[in-house]
N, C-alpha and C positions, 0 to 999 in steps of 0.2 A: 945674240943680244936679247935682253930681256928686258920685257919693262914692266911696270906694274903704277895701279891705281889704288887708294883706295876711297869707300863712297863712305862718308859718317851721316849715320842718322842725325837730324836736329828736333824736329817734331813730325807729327801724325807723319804723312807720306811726304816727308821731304827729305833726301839726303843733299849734303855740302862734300865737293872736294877740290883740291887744289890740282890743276893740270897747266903744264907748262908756267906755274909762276902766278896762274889767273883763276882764282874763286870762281867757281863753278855751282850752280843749285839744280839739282831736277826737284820735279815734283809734281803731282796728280791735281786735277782739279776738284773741285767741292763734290762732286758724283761721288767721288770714289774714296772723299775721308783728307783729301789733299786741300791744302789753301792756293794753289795756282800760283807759286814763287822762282818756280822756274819752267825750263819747258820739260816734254815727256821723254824718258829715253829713248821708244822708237823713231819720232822722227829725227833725232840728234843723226841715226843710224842714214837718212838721205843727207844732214850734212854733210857730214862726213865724207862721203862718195861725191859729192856736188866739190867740197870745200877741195881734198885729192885731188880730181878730174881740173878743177879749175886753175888749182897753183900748176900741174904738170901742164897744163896746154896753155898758159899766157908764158912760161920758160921755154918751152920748146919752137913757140910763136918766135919769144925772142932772139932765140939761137939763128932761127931761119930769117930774123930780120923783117917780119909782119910788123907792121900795126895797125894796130885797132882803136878806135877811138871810145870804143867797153865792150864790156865784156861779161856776158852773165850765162849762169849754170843752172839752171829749173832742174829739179826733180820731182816727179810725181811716182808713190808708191802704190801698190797693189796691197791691199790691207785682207789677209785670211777674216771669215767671220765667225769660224769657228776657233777654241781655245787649246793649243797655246796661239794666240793671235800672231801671225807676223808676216812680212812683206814677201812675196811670191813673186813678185815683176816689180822693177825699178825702170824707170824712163828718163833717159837724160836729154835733155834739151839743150844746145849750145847757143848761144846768142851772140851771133860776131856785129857790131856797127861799124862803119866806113868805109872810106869809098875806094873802090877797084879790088875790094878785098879778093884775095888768090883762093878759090875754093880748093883747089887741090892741097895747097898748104895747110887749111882749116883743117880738112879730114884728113890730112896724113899726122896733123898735132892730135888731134882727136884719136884715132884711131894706138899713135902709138901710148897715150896714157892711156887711151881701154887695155890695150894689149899689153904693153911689157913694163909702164912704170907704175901706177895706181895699185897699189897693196891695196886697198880698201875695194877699188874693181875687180882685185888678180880674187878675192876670200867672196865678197858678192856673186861672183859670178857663179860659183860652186854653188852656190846656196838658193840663187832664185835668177831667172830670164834678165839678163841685163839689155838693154836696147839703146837706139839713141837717132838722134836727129840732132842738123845744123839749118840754124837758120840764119840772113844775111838782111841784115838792113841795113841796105845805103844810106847812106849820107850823102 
């Protein structure tokens, strides 16, 4: 299967494109020639892996019949400071709320989108230290 994107310049550093049906803009900030219309491409690259990790582990939550009362996915990236710049360690953060939650559940939902479903974790992982932590806040 193949897929494909493409980016259209509009002006100075900004490209538009259409993904899944939804207008999209990146763009650089005044530093660097950009007017700040959308966000940068590298941290798009933590959504992505956040956004992945997040849809497989609330589905496999569900399979196994968890609930949670929310549910959020922090990424924090390691940013190179030399050029070509880019991210060397990613750190996920899982954040389960409610009450009696099953932590063996959490981390075996966790563990199997690190491991076998997350395309965005299966290509990261090759390329920089992936990590991660859970954390539980009762309710």
């Amino acid at each position: 299967m193949k897929e494909k994107i493409t980016v259209s310049w509009t002006e100075d550093m900004a490209f538009e494109t259409e993904l899944n049906g939804h207008k999209l803009i990146i763009d650089a900030d005044d530093k660097v020639g950009g007017k700040d219309k959308g966000p940068r491409p590298k941290p798009l690259m933590m959504l992505s892996l956040a956004g992945c990790a997040g849809m497989d582990v609330i589905s496999i939550l569900k399979k196994m019949r968890v609930d949670v009362d929310s549910f959020n996915v922090k990424v924090e990236g390691d940013l190179t400071e030399e050029h070509p710049k880019h991210y060397n360690k990613m750190h996920l953060i899982y954040e389960f709320t409610g009450k009696n939650l099953p932590y063996d559940k959490l981390e075996k939902a966790v563990n199997l989108s690190q491991d076998r479903y997350c395309g965005v974790s299966a290509i990261y992982s090759k390329a920089m230290e992936l990590t991660s932590e859970i954390k539980i806040i009762e309710k």
